[in-house]
Each structure stands twice: as C-alpha cells, then as structure tokens.
C-alpha positions in Angstrom: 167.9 -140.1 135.5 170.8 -138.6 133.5 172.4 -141.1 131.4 176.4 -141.5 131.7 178.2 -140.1 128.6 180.2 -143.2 127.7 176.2 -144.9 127.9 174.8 -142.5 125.5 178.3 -143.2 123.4 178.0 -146.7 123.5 174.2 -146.3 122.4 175.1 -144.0 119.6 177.6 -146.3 117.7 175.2 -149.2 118.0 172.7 -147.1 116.6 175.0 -145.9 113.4 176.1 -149.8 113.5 172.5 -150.5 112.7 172.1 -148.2 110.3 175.0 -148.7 108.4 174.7 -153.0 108.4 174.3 -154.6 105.0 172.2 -158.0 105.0 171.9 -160.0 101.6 168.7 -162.2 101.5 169.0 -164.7 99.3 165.6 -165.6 97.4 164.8 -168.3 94.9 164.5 -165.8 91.8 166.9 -162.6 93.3 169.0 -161.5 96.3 167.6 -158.4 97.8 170.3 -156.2 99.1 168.8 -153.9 102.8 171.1 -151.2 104.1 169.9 -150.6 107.4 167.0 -152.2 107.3 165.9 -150.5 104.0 166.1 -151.9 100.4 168.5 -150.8 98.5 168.8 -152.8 95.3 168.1 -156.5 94.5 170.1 -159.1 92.1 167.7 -160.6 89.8 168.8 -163.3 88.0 165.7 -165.4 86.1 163.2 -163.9 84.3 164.9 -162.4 81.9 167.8 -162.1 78.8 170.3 -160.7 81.4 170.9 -160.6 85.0 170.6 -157.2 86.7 170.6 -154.8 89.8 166.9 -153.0 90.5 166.3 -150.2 91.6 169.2 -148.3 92.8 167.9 -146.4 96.0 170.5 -143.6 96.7 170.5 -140.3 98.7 167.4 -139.9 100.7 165.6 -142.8 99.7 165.6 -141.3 95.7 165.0 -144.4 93.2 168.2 -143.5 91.0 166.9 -145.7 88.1 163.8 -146.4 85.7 161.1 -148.9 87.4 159.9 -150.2 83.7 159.9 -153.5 82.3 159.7 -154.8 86.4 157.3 -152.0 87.3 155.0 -150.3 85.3 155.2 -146.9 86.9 153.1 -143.7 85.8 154.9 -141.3 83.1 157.8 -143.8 82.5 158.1 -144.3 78.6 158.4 -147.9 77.5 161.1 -147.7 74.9 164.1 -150.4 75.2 162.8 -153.2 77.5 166.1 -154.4 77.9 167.5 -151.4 80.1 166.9 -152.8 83.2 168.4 -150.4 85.7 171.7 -151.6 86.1 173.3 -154.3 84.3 176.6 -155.5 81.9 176.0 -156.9 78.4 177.1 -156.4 74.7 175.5 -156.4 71.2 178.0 -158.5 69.3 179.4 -161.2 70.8 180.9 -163.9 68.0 178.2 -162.8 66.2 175.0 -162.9 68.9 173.2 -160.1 70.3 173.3 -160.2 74.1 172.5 -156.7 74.5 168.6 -157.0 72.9 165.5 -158.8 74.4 163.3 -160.8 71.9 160.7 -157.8 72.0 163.1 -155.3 70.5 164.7 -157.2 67.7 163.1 -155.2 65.1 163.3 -151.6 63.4 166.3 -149.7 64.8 168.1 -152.6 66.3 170.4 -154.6 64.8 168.9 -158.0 63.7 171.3 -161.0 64.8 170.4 -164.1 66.6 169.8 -163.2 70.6 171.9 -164.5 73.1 171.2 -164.9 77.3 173.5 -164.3 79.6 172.3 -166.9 82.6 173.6 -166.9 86.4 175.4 -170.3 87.0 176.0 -170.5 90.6 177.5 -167.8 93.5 180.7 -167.5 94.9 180.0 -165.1 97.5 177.1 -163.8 99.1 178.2 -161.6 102.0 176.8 -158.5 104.2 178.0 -156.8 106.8 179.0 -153.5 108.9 178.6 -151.0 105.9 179.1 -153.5 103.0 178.3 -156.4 101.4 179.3 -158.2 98.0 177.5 -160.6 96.0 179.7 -162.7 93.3 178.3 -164.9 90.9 179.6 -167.0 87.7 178.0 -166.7 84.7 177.7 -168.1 81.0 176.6 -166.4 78.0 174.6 -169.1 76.0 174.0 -168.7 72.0 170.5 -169.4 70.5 171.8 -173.2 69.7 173.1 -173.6 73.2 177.1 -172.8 72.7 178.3 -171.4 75.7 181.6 -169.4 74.1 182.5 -167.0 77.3 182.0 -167.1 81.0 182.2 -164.4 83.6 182.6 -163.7 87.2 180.7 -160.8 88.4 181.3 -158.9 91.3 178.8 -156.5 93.0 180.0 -154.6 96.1 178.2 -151.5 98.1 179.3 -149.6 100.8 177.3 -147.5 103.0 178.2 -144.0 104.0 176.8 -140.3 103.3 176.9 -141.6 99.4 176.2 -145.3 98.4 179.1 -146.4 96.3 179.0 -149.4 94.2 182.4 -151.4 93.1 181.2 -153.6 89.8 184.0 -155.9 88.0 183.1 -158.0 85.2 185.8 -160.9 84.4 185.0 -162.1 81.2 186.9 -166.2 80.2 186.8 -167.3 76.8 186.2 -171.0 76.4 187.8 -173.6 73.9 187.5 -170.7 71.3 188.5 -167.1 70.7 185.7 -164.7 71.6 185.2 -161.4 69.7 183.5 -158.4 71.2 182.4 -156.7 68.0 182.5 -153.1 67.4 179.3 -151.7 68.1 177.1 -149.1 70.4 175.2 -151.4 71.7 177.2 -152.1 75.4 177.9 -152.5 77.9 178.6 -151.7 81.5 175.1 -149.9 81.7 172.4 -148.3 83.4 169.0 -146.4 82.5 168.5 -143.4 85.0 165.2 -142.0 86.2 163.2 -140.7 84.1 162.9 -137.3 86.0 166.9 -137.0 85.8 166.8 -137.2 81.6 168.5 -134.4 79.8 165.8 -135.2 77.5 162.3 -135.6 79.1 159.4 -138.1 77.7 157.9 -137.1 74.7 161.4 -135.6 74.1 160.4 -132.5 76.2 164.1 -130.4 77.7 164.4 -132.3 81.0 166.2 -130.9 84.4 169.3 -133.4 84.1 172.6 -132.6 82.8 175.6 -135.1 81.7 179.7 -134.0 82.1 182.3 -135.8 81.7 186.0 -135.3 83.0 186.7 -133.6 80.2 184.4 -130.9 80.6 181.9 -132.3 78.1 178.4 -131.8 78.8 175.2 -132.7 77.6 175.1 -134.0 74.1 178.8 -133.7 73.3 179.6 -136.4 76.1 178.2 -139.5 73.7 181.1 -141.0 72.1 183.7 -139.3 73.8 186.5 -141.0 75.6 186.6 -140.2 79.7 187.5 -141.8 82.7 183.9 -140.7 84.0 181.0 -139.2 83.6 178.2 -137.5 86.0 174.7 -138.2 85.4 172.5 -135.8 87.7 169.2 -134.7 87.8 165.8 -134.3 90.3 164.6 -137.4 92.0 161.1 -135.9 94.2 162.2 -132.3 94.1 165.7 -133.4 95.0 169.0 -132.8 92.8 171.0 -135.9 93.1 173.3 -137.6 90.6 175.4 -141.2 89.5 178.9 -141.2 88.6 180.6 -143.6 87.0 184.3 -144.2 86.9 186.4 -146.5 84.8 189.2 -148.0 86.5 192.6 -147.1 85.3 193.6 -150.6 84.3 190.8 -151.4 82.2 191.5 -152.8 78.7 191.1 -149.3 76.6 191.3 -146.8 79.4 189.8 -144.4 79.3 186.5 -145.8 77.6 184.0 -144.6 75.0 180.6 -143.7 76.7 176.8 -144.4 75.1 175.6 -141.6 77.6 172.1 -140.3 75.7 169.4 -137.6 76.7 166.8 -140.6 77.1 168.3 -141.9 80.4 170.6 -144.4 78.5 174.3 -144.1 80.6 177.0 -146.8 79.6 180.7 -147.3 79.2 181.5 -149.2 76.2 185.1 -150.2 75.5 184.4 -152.3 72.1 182.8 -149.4 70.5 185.2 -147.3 67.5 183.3 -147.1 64.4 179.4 -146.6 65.7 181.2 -143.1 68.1 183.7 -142.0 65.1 182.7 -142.7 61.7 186.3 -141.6 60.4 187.2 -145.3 61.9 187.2 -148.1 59.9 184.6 -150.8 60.5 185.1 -153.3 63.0 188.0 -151.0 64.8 186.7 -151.6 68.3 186.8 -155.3 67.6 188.1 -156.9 70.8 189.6 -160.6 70.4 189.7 -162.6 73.8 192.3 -165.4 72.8 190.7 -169.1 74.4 190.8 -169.7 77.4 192.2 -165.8 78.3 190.2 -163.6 80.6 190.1 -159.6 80.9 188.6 -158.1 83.7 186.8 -154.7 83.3 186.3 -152.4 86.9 184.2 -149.5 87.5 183.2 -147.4 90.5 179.5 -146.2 90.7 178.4 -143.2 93.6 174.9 -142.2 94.3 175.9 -138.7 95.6 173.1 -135.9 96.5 173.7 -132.4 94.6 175.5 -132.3 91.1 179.1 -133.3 89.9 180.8 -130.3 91.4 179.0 -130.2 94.7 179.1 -133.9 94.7 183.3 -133.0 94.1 183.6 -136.0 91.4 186.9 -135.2 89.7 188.2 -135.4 93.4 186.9 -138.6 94.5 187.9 -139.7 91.0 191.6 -138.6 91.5 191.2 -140.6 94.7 190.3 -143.7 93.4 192.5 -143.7 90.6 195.4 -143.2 93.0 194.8 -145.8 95.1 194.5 -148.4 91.4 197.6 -148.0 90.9 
C-alpha cells in the first residue's frame, strides 16, 4: 500500500521531534539530561567539593570529557581529582580555595583553607523540543561555615547537528565584599578526553590541537587573552572538538585562558599575574562590592571535525552579534 506523501511527512517530523526532545530527570543526588532518548550529560550536585556536568556526549555519541574521579576508565591518568568534566569554580576566593578537593591540597597546589560550593535549591528544571535548561542557586560555604557569595547557575542545551551549551554564572556577594584573587587556578572549566590532549599520558605528543581567535595554537594559547578557543582532537577514531566562547559583555572581555596540553581547558577572568609575570601581584584581583552581582556568560559547541571545518570564528561572529 503506498503511503500518501503528506503521511510519510507528517511521520518524518514526529520522528525528528523525537529525536531532537530534551527530558531532565530529576534524581535525589543528579539530574540526568537525555536528548532523544540518549544521555547526554547529568547535573551532579552531592558527593563532591563542587557541582558539575558529566560526561559531555557530543557528535556521534563521542564522550567529549575525562570519565575519572566518577569512573575509573582504562588509560585515563589520575592527576587533579577535582576536574570533573565540566564545572565553574575559583582558587581564591576571600582567601579559600574553592577550586581544590581535600585530596590535592598538597605539593603543587596552593595551601589555603578549602571551600565547597553546595547546590541550594532549583529554579528551573525544564526539557523540551530541542532544549532544556536547568537553573539552580548556589552558596559557596568557607571551612567555618561563612557563606560570603551566592550564585545562580544556568545550564542550557540545544539539540541540532552540534550540541551547544549556553552556561551563565551570576555570582552575589553577601553582607561583605567578596574578592576573586588573582590566580590560575579558575574557573569556567572543563577537562577534555584524554584521547583529544595535545599532550598524551605519560606526557607522550597526543593527536589534539588548541587555537584560539587569535591564531594561537598549541602551547602559546595558555595565558593569552581571546574571545575563544578550540579544543579538538580524536574521540574512537573520530576528529571532533569543544569550543568555548566568552560572551562579549563579560567583566574582562576578552578573558585570560588556563588551556594546557593535559586536557585542562578554562577561561579565567581573575587571573593577571600567574599568565604575565611583568604584572604586579594581585592585578587580577576582582572586588564584588556587598550585596553586587556580576554575571559571567559563555557558549560551549560539541562540533565534529576541527575549528575550521567546524567554522568557529563564524559561529563566533554570530553569536557575538546577536550579544549586543
């Protein structure tokens, strides 16, 4: 029996409908994120010194991001425990550490008294036809129980031939003035997979490569101010990559980047003298005034192939248009 064209239409966009649907699932301990019936990422938020997004599942089912400390995966080096796939911290905050877990407070790693940075309650949870948003307050508690700063955190995907993720960070000082303090450690982060590194395990040359919109690649992207960078390497034979751009109206456009050959791919606007030693210490000092807020905005893509196949300085000028 031949089916009527406007049938087989009809069937078709129900079909893509399906596919394209984001459903949030809230849990006791996370909210798993599915995208068509697949996992794509969850929100944990207990269990450890931050909240955090893991994994990051983008083009073709590749797992974008580093399974260890929630999965002990085969070849996956165990250094920093506190990278936990996606997530936004800092490592001097009125003095605290927020950054570092307990287990790395030692040799390398600044010593100062470790803070957590706890989910309060959310303010959205939300899917839908090709995206969702979770939304969540949270406090960032000192080791004698001060809470100093809160912040509203937004997480929002949409579904398409890339998986792009829009993450804003409002951060409220209390009764108090809060100071970022100037240091590497931060802070809108992620740790890639391991087979995307510039820099393999046991520091062996890996197949990723790092530019920035400057033209910057590789090694000479750390430090440097952009309004993005390109992380892309092989995920399972495939070359696939994650962008990251700042939004325009960010405090400090364009931002300083902690991008390293390990995997480690942040943007840290409270960073001067740690990325420039001709600074003068405590330059990237940032003072939130009490009871002020800032809000810091960034873009993140999954995209298949590399920054120029991927066209990233396009989709950037894009989005940096319509920010205006």
């Amino acid at each position: 029996m031949r089916i009527p064209f406007s049938l087989c239409s009809a069937l078709l966009a129900l079909t893509l409908t399906a596919r394209a649907d984001v459903v949030m699932k809230k849990q006791e301990d996370r909210v798993r994120v599915e995208i068509g019936g697949e996992l794509f990422t969850e929100y944990r938020f207990t269990g450890a010194s931050h909240v955090y997004f893991w994994p990051l599942i983008g083009p073709g089912g590749a797992r974008m991001t580093r399974g260890w400390p929630m999965q002990d995966t085969p070849g996956e080096e165990h250094d920093h425990p506190h990278h936990r796939s996606l997530w936004f911290a800092h490592g001097l905050v009125n003095g605290v550490d927020f950054w570092s877990e307990q287990a790395t407070a030692g040799a390398g790693v600044q010593k100062l008294p470790l803070g957590k940075i706890e989910h309060v309650k959310f303010l959205e949870v939300k899917g839908g036809e090709k995206e969702g948003v979770i939304r969540d307050e949270l406090r960032w508690v000192a080791p004698d129980g001060r809470v100093s700063l809160t912040s509203v955190q937004t997480f929002r995907v949409e579904d398409g031939a890339e998986r792009i993720i829009d993450f804003t960070m409002t951060l409220t000082a209390g009764e108090k003035d809060v100071v970022f303090g100037d240091t590497k450690e931060g802070t809108m982060a992620l740790r890639i997979a391991e087979s995307m590194r510039l820099l393999g395990p046991g520091k062996k040359p890996g197949a990723g490569k790092i530019v920035n919109a400057a033209g910057d690649a590789d090694g000479k992207v750390w430090g440097r101010r952009a309004a993005w960078v390109d992380y892309a390497g092989p995920v399972d034979g495939k070359l696939v990559g994650i962008a990251v751009f700042e939004h325009p109206k960010n405090p400090r456009h364009p931002t300083r980047w902690h991008a390293r050959d390990y995997g480690l791919f942040a943007a840290n606007p409270f960073c001067e003298r740690d990325m420039d030693r001709t600074q003068p210490a405590g330059a990237g000092d940032f003072k939130l005034e009490a009871g002020k807020s800032a809000t810091f905005s960034y873009r993140i893509i999954l995209h298949a192939g590399d920054a120029t196949q991927a066209k990233i300085a396009e989709r950037f000028a894009e989005y940096a248009t319509a920010a205006k």
